[in-house]
C-alpha positions as CSV (number, residue, x, y, z in Angstrom):
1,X,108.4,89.7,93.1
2,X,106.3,86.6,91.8
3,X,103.8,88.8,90.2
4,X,106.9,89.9,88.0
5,X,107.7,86.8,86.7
6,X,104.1,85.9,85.7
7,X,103.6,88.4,83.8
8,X,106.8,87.8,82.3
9,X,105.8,84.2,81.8
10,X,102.6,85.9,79.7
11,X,104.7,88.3,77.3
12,X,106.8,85.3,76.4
13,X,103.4,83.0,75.8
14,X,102.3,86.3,73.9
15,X,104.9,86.1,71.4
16,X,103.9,82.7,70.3
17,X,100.5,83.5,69.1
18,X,98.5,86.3,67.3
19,X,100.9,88.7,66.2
20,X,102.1,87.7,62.4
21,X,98.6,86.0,61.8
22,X,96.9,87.2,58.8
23,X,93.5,88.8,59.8
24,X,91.0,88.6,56.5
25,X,90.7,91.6,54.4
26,X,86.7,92.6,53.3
27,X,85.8,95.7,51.1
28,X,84.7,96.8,54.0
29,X,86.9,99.1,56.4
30,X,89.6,97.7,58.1
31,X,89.1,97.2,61.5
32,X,91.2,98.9,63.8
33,X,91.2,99.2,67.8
34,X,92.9,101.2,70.8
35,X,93.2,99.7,73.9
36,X,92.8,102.4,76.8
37,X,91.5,101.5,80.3
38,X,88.4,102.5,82.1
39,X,85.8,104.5,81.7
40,X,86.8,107.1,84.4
41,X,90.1,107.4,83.8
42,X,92.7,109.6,81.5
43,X,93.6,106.8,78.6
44,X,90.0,106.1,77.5
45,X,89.1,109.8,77.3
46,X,92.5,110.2,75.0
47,X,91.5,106.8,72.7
48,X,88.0,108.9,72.1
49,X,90.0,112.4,71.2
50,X,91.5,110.9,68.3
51,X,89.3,108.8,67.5
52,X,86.5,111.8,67.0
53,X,89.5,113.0,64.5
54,X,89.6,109.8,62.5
55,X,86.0,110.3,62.5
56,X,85.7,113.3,60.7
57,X,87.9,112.0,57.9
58,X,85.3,108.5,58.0
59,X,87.2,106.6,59.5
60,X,86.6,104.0,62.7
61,X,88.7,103.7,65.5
62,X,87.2,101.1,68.2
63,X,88.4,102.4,71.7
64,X,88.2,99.5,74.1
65,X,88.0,99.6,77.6
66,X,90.7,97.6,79.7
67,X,92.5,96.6,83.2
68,X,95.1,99.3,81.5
69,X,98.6,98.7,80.7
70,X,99.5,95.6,81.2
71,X,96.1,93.9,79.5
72,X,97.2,96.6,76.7
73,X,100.8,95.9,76.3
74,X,99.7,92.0,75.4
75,X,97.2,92.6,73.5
76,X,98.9,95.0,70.9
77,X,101.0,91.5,70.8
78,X,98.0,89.3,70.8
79,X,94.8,90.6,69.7
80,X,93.3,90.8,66.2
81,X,93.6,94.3,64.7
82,X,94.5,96.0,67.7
83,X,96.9,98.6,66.4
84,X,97.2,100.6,69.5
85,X,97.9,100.2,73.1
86,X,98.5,103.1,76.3
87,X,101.4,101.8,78.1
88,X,103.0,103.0,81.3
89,X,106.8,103.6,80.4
90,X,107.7,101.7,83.6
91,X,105.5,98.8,82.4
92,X,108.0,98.8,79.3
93,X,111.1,99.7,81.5
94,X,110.4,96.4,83.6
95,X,110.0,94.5,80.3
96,X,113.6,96.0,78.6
97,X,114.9,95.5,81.9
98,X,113.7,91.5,82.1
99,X,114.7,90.8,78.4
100,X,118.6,91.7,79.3
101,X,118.5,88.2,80.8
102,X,115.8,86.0,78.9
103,X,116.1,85.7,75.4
104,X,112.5,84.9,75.1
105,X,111.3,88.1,76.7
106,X,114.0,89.9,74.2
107,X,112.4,87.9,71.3
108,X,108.7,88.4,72.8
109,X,109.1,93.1,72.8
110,X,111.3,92.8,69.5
111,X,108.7,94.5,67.3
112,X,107.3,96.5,69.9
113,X,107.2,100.2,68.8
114,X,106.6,104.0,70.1
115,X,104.1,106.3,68.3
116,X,104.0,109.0,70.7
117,X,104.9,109.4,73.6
118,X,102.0,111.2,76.0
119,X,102.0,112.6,79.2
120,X,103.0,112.0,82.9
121,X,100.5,109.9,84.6
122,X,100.3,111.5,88.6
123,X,100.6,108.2,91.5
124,X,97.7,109.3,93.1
125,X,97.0,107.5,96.8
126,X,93.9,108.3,98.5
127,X,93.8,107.2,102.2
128,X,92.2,107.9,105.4
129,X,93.5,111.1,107.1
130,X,94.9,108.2,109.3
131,X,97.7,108.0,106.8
132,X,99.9,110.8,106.9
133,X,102.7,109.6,104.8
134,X,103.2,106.2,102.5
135,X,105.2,104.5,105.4
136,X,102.2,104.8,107.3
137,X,100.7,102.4,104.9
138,X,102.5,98.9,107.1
139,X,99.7,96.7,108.0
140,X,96.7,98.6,106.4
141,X,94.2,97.4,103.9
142,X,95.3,98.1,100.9
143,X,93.9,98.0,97.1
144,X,96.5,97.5,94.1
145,X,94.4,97.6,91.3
146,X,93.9,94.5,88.9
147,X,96.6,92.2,87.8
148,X,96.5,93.5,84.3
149,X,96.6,97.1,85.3
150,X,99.8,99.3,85.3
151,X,98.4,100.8,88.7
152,X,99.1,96.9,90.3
153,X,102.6,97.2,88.7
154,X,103.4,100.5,90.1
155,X,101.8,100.2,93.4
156,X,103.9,96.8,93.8
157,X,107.2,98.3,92.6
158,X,106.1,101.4,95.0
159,X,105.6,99.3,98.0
160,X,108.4,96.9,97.5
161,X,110.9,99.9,97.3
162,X,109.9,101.6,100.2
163,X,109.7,98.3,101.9
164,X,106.0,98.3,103.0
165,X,104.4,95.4,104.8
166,X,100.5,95.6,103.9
167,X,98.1,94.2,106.2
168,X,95.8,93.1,103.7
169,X,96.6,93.9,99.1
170,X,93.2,93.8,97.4
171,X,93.6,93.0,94.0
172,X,90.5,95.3,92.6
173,X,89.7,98.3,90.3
174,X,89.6,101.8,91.1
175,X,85.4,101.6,91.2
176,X,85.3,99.1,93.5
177,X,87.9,100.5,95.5
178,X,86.3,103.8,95.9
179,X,83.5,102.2,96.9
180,X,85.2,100.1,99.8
181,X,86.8,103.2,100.9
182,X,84.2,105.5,101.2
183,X,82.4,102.8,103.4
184,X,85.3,102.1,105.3
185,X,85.9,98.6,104.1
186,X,90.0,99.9,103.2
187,X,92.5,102.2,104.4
188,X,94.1,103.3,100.9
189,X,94.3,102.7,97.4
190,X,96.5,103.2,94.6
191,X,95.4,105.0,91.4
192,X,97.6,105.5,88.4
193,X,95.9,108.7,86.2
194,X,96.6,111.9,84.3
195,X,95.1,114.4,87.0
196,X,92.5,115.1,86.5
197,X,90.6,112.1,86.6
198,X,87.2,111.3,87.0
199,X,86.8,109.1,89.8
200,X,88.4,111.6,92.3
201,X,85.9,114.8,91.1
202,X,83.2,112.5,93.2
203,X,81.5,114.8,95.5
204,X,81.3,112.2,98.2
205,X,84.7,112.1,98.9
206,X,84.4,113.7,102.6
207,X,87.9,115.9,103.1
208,X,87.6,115.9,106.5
209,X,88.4,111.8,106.8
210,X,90.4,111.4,102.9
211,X,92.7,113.1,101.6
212,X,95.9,112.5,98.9
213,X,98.9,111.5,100.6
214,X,101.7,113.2,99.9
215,X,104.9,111.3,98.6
216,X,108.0,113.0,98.8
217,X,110.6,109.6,99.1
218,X,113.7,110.7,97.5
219,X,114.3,106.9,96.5
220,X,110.7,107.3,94.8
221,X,111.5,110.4,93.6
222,X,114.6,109.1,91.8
223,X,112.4,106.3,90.0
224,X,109.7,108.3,89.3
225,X,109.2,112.0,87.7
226,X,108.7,114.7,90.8
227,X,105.9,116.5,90.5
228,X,102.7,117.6,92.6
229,X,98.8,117.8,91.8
230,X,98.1,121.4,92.1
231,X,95.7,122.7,94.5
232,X,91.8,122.5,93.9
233,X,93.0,119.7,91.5
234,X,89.8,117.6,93.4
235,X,87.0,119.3,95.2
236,X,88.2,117.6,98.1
237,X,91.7,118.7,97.6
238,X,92.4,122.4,99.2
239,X,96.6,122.2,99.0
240,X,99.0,121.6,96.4
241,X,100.3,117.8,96.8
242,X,103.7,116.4,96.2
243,X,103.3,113.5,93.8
244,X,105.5,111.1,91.9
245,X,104.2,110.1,88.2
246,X,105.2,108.2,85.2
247,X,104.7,108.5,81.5
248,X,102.2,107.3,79.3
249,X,102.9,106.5,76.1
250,X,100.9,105.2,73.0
251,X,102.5,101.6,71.9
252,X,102.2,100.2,68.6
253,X,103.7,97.2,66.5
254,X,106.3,97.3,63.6
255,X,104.2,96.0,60.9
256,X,105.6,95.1,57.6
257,X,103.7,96.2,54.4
258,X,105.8,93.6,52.4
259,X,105.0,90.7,54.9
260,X,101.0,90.6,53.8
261,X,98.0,92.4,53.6
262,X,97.4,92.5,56.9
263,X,100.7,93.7,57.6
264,X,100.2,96.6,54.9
265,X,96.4,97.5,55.7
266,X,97.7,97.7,59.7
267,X,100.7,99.6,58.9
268,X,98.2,102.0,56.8
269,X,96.1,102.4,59.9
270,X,99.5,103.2,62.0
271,X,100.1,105.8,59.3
272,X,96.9,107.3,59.8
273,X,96.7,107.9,63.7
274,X,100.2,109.2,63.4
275,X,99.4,111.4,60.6
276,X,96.1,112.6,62.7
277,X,97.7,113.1,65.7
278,X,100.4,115.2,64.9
279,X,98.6,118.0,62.0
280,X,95.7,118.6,64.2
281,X,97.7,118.3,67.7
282,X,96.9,122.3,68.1
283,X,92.9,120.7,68.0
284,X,93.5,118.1,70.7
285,X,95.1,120.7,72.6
286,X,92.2,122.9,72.3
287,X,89.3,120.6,72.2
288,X,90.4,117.3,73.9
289,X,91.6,116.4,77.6
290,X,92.9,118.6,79.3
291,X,96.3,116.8,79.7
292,X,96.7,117.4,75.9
293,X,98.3,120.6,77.2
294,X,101.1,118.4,78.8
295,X,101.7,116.5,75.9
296,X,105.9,116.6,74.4
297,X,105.7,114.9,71.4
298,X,109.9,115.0,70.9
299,X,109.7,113.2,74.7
300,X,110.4,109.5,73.3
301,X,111.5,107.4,76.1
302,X,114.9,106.3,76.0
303,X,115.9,102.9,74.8
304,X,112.5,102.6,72.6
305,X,112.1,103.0,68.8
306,X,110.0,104.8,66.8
307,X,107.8,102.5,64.4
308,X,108.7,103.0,60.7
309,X,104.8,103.7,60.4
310,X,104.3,106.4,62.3
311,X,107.3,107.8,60.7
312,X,105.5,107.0,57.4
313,X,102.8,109.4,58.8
314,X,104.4,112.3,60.0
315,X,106.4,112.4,56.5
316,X,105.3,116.0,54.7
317,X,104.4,114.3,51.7
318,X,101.9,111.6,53.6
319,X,98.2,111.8,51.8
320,X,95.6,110.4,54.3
321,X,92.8,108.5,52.9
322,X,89.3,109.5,54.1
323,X,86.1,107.5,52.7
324,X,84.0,110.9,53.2
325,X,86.2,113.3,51.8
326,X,86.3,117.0,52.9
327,X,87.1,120.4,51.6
328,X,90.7,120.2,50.7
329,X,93.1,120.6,53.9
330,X,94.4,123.9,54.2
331,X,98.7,124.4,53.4
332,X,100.3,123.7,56.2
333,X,101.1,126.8,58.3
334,X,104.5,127.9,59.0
335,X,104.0,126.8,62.6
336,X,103.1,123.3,62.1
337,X,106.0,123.1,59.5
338,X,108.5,124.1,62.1
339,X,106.9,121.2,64.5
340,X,107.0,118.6,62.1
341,X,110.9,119.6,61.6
342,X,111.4,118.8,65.3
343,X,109.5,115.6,65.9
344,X,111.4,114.3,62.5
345,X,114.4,115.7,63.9
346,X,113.3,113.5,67.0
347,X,112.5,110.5,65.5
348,X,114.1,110.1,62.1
349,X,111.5,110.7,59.6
C-alpha cells in the first residue's frame, strides 16, 4: 500500500537527523518526555502513571499527547530529549519486516530498543447496527484514524487483508470521528485502545443504532491476538464481543553513556523509568489504569532487544537518584526479588 512506503520513506529521513545530536546540559533537570497519544485514550493515561512515580522521587517526566504510534516511533528517533515512545508491536513488525529489503530502513531501527513490553491493545470498530460483520464494511464511510496513528496502520493492514472496498476512508481522529458518527455523517470507525477507553464510556452512544462489531476472521485472527471485550465493557455494550488486539509496548533508544553527555544523562533517565517501573509495578497495578493488571513484563516481542539501559535499571544493585529524597526505600521483599529474577532471566540483566 502507498501509505506503507511513505511512512517508510519518513523512518529513513528520520535516521538522518536528531538522534546522536547533543542536546545542552543545564544544572537544571534534564529534560525528559514520553510520547503517548490522546487525551482519551489508554497510552496517555499510562505516560501519567509513571510519571506520578517519578514524581514522588522529584523528578519530571513530560507526557505529550500525539497521533499515537507512528508520530511516536519517529520521534523517539527525531525529537530532542524524548526518551520514550508507546509503539504498536505491528507498527515495529511492519518496520522489521521493510528493513529485510532496504538497508536504509535497517540502518534507520538499528538503535531502536524495548523497555517493556505492555499490554494488548483491543481493535475496537464501532458501526451502525447496519454493520453486522467487517465484510459489511464495502462501500461505507469509513474513518482510519490519522496518518501518524497506529489505528490508520492497523485499520489499513485490516482492510487490505480482508479485502475491503471503502466507499469513502476519512483520515481523522477518534474525537472527530465520534462526533461524525453519532450525527450520522459515517458508517464506522476504527479505534485502536486498551479497553477500557474513554471515548466509548460516552453516554450518548445510543445501543439501539451502535454497537462493536464483532471480528471473528480467522485470517485476522492469525495476525492478531484473539480475544473479546467482556460484557458491560461500555454502557452501551450488553454482550461479550469477539475482538482481535495487538500489543503495546514502551520503545526507547540505545543510548551510549561513553558517546556524550547527552548520551549518558538520557541513558540515566532510561535507567530511571525502568528502575520505577519494575520495583513499584505492584503500585501501578493497584493505583494506575486498569490495564496495569494485564501487564507481562517477561512478554518482549520477538525479534526486538532489550536496551542496555533499562537493563542498567532493573540491575539489584541500581541506586535511583531523587532531588527530594524520601525515607529510605524499604529491603526488597522476597516477592519482588523473585520477579526481578524472571524479567532478568527474560531480558539478560
Amino acid at each position: 500500500m502507498k501509505f506503507l512506503a511513505v511512512f517508510a520513506f519518513q523512518v529513513l529521513c528520520a535516521s538522518l537527523l536528531l538522534v546522536g545530536k547533543v542536546a545542552p546540559l543545564s544544572a537544571q533537570e534534564f529534560e525528559k518526555n514520553i510520547l503517548t497519544g490522546g487525551p482519551t485514550g489508554t497510552y496517555i493515561q499510562f505516560g501519567q502513571d509513571i510519571a506520578n512515580l517519578l514524581s514522588e522521587c522529584g523528578q519530571t517526566l513530560n507526557v505529550r499527547e500525539s497521533a499515537g504510534s507512528l508520530e511516536n516511533f519517529l520521534g523517539v528517533r527525531t525529537r530532542r530529549a524524548t526518551q520514550f515512545g508507546i509503539v504498536q508491536s505491528d507498527v515495529l513488525e511492519y518496520l522489521k519486516t521493510y528493513s529485510a529489503s532496504d538497508s536504509g530502513i535497517a540502518r534507520a531501527i538499528a538503535g531502536v530498543r524495548i523497555a517493556f513490553p505492555l499490554y494488548n491493545e483491543e481493535v475496537h470498530l464501532i458501526a451502525t447496527r447496519q454493520i453486522a460483520s467487517a465484510s459489511d464494511l464495502n462501500g461505507k464511510r469509513i474513518a482510519i484514524g490519522v496518518e501518524d496513528s497506529g489505528t490508520f496502520l492497523t485499520a489499513s493492514l485490516f482492510m487490505d487483508l480482508l479485502g475491503i472496498d471503502a466507499g469513502e476512508l476519512r483520515k481523522i481522529g477518534p474525537d472527530e470521528s465520534m462526533a461524525q458518527l453519532l450525527a450520522g455523517e459515517l458508517d464506522a470507525f476504527f479505534y485502536v485502545a486498551g479497553a477500557p477507553t474513554k471515548i466509548f464510556l460516552n453516554g450518548q452512544i445510543d445501543p439501539e443504532r451502535f454497537h462493536l462489531v464483532p471480528i471473528e476472521d480467522p485470517v485476522l485472527q492469525s495476525v492478531y491476538v484473539p480475544t473479546e471485550i467482556p460484557a458491560q465493557t461500555y454502557p452501551f455494550q450488553e454482550d461479550a464481543i469477539p475482538a482481535v488486539a495487538v500489543k503495546a509496548v514502551l520503545m526507547t533508544f540505545e543510548y551510549e553513556p561513553r558517546r556524550n553527555g547527552y548520551h549518558r544523562a538520557s541513558c540515566r533517565a532510561v535507567s530511571d523509568v525502568a528502575h520505577t517501573v519494575l520495583s513499584r509495578f505492584s503500585e501501578l497495578r493497584q493505583t494506575g489504569h486498569s490495564k496495569w493488571q494485564q501487564v507481562d513484563l517477561n512478554d518482549i516481542p520477538p525479534g526486538w532487544d532489550v536496551s542496555n539501559c533499562v537493563n542498567r535499571g532493573v540491575a539489584a544493585n541500581y541506586v535511583m537518584e531523587c532531588p527530594s529524597q524520601r525515607a529510605p526505600a524499604a529491603p526488597e521483599s522476597a516477592a519482588n526479588s523473585a520477579y526481578r529474577a524472571r524479567i532478568c532471566a527474560a531480558i539478560g540483566c
